[in-house]
C-alpha positions as CSV (number, residue, x, y, z in Angstrom):
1,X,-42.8,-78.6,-76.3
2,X,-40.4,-75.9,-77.2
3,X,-37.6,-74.8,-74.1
4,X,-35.2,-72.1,-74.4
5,X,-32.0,-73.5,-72.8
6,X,-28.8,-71.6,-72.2
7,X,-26.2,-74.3,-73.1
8,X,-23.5,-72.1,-71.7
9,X,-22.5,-68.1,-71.4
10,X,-24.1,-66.8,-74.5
11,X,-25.6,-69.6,-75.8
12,X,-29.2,-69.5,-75.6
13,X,-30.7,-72.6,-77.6
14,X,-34.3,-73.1,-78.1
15,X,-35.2,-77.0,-78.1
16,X,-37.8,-79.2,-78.4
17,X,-38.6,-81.5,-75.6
18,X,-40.9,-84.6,-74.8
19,X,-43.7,-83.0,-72.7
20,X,-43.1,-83.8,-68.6
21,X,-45.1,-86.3,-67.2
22,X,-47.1,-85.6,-63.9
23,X,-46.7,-88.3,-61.2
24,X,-49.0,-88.8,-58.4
25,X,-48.1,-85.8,-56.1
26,X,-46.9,-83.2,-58.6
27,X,-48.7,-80.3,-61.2
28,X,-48.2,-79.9,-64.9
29,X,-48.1,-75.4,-65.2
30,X,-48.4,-73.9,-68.6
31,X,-46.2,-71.3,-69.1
32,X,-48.5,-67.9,-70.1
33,X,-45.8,-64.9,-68.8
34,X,-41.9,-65.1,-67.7
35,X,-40.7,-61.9,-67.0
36,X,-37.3,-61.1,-67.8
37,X,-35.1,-60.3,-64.5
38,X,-31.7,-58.6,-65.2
39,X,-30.4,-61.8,-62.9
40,X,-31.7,-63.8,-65.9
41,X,-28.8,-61.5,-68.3
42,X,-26.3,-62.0,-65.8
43,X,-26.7,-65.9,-65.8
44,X,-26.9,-65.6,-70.0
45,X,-23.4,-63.5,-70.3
46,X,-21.4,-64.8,-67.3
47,X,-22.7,-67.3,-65.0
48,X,-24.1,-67.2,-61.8
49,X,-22.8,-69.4,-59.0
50,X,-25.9,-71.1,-58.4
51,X,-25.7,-72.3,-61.9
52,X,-25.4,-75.2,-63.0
53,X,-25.6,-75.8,-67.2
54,X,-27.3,-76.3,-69.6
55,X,-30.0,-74.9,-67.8
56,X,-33.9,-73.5,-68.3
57,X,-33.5,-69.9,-67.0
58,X,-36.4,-67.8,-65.8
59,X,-37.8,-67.1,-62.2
60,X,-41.0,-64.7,-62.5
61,X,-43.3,-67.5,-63.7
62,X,-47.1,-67.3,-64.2
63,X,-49.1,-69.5,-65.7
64,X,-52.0,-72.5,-65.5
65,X,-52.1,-75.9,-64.1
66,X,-52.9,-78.4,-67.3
67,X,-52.4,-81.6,-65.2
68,X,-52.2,-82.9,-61.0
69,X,-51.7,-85.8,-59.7
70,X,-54.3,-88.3,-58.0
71,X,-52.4,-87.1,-54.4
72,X,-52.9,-84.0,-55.4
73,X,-55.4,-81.5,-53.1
74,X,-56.2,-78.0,-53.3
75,X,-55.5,-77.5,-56.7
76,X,-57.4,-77.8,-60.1
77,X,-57.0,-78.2,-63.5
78,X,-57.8,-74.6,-65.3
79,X,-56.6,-72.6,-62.6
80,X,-54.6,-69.5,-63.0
81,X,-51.4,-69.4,-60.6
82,X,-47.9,-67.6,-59.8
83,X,-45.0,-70.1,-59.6
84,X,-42.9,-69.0,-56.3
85,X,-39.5,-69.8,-57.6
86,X,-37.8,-71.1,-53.7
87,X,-37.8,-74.3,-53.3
88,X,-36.9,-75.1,-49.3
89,X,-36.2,-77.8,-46.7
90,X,-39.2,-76.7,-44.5
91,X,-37.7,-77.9,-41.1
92,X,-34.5,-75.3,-40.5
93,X,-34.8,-72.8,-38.2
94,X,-35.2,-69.9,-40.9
95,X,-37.8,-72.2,-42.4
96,X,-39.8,-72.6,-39.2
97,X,-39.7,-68.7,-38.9
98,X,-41.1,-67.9,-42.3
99,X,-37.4,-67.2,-43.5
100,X,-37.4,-69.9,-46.3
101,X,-35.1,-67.6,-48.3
102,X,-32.8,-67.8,-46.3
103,X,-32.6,-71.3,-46.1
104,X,-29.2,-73.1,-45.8
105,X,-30.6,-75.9,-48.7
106,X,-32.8,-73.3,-50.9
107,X,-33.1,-74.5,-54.6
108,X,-34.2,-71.8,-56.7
109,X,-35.9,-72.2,-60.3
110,X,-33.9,-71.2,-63.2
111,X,-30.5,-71.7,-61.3
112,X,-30.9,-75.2,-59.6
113,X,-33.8,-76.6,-61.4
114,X,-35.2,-76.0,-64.8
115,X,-37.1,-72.3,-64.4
116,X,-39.7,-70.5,-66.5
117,X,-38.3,-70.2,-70.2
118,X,-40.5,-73.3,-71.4
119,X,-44.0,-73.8,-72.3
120,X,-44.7,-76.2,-69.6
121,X,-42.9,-76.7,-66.3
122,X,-43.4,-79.5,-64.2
123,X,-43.7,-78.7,-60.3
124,X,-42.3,-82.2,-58.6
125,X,-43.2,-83.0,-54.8
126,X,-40.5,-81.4,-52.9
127,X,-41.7,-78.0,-54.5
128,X,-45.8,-78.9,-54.3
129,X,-44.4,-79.9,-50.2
130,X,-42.8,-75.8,-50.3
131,X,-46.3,-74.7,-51.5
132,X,-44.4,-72.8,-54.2
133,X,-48.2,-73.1,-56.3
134,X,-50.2,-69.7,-55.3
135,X,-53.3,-69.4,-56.9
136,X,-54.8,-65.7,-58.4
137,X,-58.1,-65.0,-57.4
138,X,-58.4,-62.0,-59.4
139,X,-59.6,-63.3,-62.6
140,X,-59.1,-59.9,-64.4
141,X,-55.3,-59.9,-63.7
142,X,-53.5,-60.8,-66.9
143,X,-50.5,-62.9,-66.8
144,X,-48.0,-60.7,-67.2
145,X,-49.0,-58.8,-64.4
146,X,-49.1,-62.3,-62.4
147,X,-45.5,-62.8,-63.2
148,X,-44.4,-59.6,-61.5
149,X,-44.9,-61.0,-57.9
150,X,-41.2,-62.2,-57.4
151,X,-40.0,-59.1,-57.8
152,X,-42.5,-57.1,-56.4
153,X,-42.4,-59.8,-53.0
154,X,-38.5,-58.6,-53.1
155,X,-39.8,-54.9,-52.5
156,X,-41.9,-55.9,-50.0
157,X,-39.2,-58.2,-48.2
158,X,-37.1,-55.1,-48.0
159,X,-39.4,-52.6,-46.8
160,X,-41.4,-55.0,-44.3
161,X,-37.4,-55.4,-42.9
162,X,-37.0,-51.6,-42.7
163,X,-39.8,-50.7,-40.3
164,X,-40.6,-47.3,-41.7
165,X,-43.5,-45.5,-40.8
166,X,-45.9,-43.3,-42.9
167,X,-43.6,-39.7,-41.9
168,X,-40.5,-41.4,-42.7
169,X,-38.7,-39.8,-45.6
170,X,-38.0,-42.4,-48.2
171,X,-35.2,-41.9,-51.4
172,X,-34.8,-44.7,-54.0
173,X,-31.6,-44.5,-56.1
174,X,-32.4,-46.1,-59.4
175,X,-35.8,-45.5,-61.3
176,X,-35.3,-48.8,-63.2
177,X,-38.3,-51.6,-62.8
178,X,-37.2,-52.3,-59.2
179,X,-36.7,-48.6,-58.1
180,X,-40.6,-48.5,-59.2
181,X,-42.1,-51.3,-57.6
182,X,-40.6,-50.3,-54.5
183,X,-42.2,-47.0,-55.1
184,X,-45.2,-48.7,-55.5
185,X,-45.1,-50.7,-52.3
186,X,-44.5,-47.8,-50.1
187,X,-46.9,-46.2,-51.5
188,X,-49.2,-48.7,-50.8
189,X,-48.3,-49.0,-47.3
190,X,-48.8,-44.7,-47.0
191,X,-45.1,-43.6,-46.9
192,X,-46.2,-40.0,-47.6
193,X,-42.7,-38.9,-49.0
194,X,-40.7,-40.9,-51.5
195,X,-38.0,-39.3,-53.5
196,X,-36.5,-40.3,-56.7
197,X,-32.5,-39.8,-57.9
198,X,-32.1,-41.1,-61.2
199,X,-29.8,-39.6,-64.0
200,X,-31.4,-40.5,-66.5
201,X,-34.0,-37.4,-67.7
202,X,-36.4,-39.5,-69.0
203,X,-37.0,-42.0,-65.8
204,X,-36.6,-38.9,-63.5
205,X,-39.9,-37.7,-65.9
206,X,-41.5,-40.7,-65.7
207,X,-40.8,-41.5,-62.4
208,X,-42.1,-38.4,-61.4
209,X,-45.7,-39.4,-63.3
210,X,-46.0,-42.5,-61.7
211,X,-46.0,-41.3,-58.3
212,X,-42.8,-40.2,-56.5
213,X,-43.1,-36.7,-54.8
214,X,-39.8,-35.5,-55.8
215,X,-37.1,-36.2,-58.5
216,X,-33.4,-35.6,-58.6
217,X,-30.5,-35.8,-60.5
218,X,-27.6,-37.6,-58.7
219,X,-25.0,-35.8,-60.3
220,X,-26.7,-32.3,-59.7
221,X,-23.6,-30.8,-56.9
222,X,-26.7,-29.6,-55.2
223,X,-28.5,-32.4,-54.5
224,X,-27.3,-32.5,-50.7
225,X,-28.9,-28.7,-50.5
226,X,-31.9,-29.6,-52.5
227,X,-33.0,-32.7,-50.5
228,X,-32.4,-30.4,-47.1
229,X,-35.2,-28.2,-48.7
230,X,-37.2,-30.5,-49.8
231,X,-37.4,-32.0,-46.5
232,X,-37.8,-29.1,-44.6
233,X,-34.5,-29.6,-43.1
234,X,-35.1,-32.9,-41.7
235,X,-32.8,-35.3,-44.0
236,X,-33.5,-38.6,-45.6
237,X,-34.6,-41.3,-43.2
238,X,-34.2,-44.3,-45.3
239,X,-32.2,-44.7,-48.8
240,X,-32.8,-48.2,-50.8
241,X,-30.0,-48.1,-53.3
242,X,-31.8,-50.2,-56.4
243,X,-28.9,-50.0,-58.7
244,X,-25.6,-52.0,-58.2
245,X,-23.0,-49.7,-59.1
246,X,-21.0,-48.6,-55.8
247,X,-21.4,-44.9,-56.5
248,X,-24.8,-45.7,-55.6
249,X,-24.2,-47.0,-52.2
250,X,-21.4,-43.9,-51.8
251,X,-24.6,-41.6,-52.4
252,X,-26.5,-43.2,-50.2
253,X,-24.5,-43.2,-47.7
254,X,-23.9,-39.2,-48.1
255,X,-27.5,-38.5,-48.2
256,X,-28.8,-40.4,-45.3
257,X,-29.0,-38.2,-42.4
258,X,-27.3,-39.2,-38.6
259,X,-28.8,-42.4,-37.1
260,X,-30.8,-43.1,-40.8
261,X,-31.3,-46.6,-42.5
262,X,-29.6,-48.1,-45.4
263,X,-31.7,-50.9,-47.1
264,X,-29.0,-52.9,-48.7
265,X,-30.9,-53.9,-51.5
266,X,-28.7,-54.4,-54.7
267,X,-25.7,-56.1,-54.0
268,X,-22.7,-53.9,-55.6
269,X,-20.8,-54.8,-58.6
270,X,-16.9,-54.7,-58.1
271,X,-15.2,-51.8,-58.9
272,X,-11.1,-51.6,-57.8
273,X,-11.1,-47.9,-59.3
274,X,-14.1,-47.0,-56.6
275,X,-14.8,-47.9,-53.3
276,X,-17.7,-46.2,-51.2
277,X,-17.4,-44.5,-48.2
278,X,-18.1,-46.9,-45.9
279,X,-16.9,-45.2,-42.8
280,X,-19.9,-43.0,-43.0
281,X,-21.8,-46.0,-41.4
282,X,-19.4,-45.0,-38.3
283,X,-19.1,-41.4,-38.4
284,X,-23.3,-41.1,-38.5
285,X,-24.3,-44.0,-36.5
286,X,-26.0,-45.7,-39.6
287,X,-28.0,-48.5,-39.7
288,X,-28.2,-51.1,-42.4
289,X,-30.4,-53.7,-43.1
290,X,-29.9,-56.5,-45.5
291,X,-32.6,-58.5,-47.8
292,X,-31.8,-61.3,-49.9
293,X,-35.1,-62.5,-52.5
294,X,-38.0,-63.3,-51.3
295,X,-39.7,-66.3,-49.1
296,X,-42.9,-67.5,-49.7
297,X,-44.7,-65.1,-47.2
298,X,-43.4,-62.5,-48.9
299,X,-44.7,-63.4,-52.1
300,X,-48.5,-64.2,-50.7
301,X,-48.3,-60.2,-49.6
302,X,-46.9,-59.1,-53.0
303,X,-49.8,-61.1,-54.6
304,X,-52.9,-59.4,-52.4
305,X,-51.3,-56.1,-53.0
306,X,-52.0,-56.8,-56.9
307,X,-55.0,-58.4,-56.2
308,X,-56.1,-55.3,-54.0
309,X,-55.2,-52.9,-56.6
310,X,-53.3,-51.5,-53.8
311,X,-50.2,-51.7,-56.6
312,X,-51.0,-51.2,-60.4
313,X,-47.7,-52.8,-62.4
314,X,-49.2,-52.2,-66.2
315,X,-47.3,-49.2,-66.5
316,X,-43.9,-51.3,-66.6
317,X,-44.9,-53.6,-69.5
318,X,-42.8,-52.3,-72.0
319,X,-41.8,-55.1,-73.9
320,X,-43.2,-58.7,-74.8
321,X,-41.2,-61.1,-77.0
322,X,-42.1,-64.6,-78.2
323,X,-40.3,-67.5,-76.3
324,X,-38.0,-67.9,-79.4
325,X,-37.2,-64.0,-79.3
326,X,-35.8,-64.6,-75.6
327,X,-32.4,-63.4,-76.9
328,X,-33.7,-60.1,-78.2
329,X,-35.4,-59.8,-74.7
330,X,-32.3,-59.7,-73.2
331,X,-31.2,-57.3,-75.4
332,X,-33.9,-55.3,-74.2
333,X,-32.4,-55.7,-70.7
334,X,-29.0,-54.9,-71.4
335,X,-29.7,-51.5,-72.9
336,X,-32.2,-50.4,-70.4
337,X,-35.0,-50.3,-73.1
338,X,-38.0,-49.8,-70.7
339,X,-38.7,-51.2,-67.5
340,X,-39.7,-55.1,-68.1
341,X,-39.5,-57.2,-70.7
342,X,-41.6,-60.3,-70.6
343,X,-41.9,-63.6,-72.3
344,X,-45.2,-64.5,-73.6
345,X,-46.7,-68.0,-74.8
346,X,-50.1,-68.7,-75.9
């Protein structure tokens, strides 16, 4: 079977591998859809510190189980499921709560283990015992739109953390693939006001199709005055910064109004000639509140929100490239070329 491997930074290597063999508790998945996550660049150009080489990126897996094990229950041969990429202890204290992503042993695919970037991908029994297998009921949902449930279940993570209700005002900074899903799942769960700032003309446009109720320009030095009327005076409530650059976080902070929320979303790249205004946090009494992935919970509500048709990802599909074309995928990545790119296999 063919395997992409990144051998080290910038050395992607596509190989040809003796096909896994399934033991007695464990599930053979063909690969059908890996989508591309920018995390997935970042571990292709300059490491990660999770990673460990040569290593099988790829965490946004969907596919179809070709093989189980005779210990095997609940599972069949033929069926159609998302790969959740966490891989936990199941007896800590965050495990017990439903927190497995935040687990002090957490082994994620495509950084500990082998990930998605290979035709098949063999799920062993400490995975099959973290019930990372989730099958699709929806039979018309095509792969691709299977493999967006790790990101999308790091939307919902975020927002189920942020409590807002349906008259909450809501601004996303970023209209990149993640600054849309999370569009998408507040709209699903009836935010009636989401607001877009994105400099970028052409995402603010498109944006503005795909559902928010306002767009804005972030460097427009009326963009404090124009969210005021927008709002009928009332301010932002709740900012989710999904871009990492720490002008990002400065704006976010500016724009949220006295006692409002910051979803720390994106972790911030470093930047010594910038540093936001943290002091802001002080000075208006804001809150923040952190997410990091997605646990497994998170990723059963991210799946019934697709299954629902309460969230429609098609639109994001912009690009799909051949396992073997995973470099030019990347490429697609680093130059912001669409919203996601995503490996296909037959």
């Amino acid at each position: 079977m063919k395997a992409v491997v990144l051998e080290k930074p910038g050395e992607l290597v596509l190989h040809d591998r003796d096909m896994p063999v399934c033991g007695v508790g464990e599930i053979l998945v063909r690969v059908r859809a890996c989508n591309i996550c920018r995390t997935d660049l970042k571990c292709a150009t300059v490491g990660q510190r999770d990673l460990v080489y040569p290593r099988i990126l790829g965490h946004e897996i969907a596919g179809e189980i070709i093989a189980k094990g005779k210990n095997v229950i609940g599972y069949k041969v033929g069926q159609r499921v998302y790969i959740h990429p966490g891989i936990s202890c199941g007896v800590c204290e965050y495990c017990k709560k439903g927190q497995d992503n935040l687990c002090d042993q957490i082994k994620i695919m495509g950084f500990n283990f082998d990930g998605g970037f290979q035709e098949v991908i063999k799920i062993d029994q400490k995975a099959m015992n973290s019930r990372v297998i989730n099958r699709i009921n929806d039979a018309k949902l095509a792969y691709e739109e299977i493999s967006f449930i790790e990101p999308l279940a790091c939307c919902v993570n975020i927002q189920d953390r942020l409590k807002m209700d349906r008259e909450s005002v809501l601004v996303i900074i970023g209209g990149g693939r993640l600054g849309l899903l999370n569009l998408f799942v507040a709209k699903a769960e009836g935010i009636k006001n989401v607001i877009l700032i994105e400099e970028n003309e052409e995402r603010r446009n498109r944006g503005k199709a795909l559902g928010f109720d306002a767009v804005f320009n972030g460097s427009d030095p009326d963009l404090l005055k124009q969210l005021q009327m927008t709002t009928n005076n009332k301010g932002v409530d709740v900012v989710i910064p999904c871009c990492p650059g720490p002008e990002a976080l400065d704006l976010a902070l500016q724009i949220l109004r006295k006692k409002g929320t910051l979803g720390y979303f994106s972790g911030i790249s470093r930047d010594d000639a910038f540093y936001p205004d943290i002091n802001l946090i002080h000075y208006k009494e804001i809150s923040v509140v952190g997410s990091y992935g997605c646990s497994a919970k998170h990723s059963r509500k991210a799946k019934t929100l697709l299954e629902s048709k309460k969230v429609n990802v098609r639109p994001l599909i912009s690009h799909r490239v051949k396992l073997e074309e995973l470099a030019r995928g990347m490429d697609y990545i680093k130059n912001g070329d669409g919203y996601s790119t995503i490996v296909v296999m037959n």
